[in-house]
C-alpha positions as CSV (number, residue, x, y, z in Angstrom):
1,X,-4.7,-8.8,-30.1
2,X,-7.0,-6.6,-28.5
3,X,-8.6,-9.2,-26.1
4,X,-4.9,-10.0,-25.1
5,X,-4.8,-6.3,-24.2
6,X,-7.9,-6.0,-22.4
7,X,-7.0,-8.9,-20.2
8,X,-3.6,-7.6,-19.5
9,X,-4.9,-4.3,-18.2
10,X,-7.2,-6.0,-16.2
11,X,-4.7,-8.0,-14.8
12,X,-2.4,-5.0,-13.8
13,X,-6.0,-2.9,-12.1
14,X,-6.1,-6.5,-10.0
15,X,-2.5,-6.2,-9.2
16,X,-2.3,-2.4,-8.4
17,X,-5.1,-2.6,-6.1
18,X,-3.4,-5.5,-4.2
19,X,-0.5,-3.6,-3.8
20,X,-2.2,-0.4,-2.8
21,X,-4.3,-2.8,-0.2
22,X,-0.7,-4.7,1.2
23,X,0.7,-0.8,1.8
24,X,-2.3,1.0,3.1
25,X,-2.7,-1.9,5.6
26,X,1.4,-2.0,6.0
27,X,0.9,1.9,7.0
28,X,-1.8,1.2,9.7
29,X,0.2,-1.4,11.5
30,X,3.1,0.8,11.4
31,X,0.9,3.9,12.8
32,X,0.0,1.9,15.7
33,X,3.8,0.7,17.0
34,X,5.7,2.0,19.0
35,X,8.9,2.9,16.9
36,X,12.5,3.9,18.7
37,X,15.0,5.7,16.8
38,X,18.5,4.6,17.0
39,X,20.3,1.2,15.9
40,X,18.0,-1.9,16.4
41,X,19.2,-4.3,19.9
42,X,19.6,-8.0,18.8
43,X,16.0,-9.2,18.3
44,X,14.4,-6.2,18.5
45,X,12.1,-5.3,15.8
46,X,11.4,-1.8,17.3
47,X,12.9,0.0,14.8
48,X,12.0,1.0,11.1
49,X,16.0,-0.3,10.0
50,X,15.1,-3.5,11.8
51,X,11.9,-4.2,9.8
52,X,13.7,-3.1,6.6
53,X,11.4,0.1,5.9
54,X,12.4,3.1,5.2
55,X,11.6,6.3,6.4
56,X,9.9,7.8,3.2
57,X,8.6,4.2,2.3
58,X,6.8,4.5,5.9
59,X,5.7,8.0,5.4
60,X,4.3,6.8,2.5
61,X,2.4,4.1,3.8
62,X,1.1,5.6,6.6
63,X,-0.6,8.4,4.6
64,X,-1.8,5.8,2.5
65,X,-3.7,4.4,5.4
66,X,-5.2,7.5,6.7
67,X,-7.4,7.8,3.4
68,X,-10.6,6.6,4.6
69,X,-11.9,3.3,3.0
70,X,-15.0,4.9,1.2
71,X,-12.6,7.6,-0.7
72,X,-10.6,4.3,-1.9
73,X,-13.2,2.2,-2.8
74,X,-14.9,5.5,-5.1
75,X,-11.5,5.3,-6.7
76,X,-11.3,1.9,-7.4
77,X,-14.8,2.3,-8.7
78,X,-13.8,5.4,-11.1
79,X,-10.7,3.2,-12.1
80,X,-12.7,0.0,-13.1
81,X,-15.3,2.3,-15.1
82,X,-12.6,3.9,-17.1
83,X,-11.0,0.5,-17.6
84,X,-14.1,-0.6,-18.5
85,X,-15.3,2.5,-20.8
């Protein structure tokens, strides 16, 4: 039972860091458009309503993506040793 375990948490540290990846790099692309409050014109994806993101969600995201890639990848590191240990 334990090597079930094992790959199951390794699994889920895969699937985390995926996850974390898809919204840090969500957060950058939102950083760099140019967003306009208000209701969404048909066909106009200008808007965070119109691309189905919240406000908090894109908050979120964004500060996400501000942490520079070297402070992530230490993390992931620290995360895989404990994992691992």
């Amino acid at each position: 039972m334990g090597g079930e375990q094992d790959h199951f948490g390794a699994a889920f540290v895969v699937v985390v860091a995926f996850k974390i990846g898809a919204e840090r790099r969500a957060g950058e692309l939102l950083g760099r458009m140019e967003l306009k409050a208000g209701r969404p014109k048909a066909g106009n994806a200008s808007t965070l309503k119109a691309l189905g993101v919240g406000e908090l969600q894109s908050h979120r995201w964004q500060t996400m993506a501000a942490v520079p890639d070297a402070e992530v990848k230490r993390l992931e590191a620290e995360v895989g040793a404990e994992e691992n240990g």
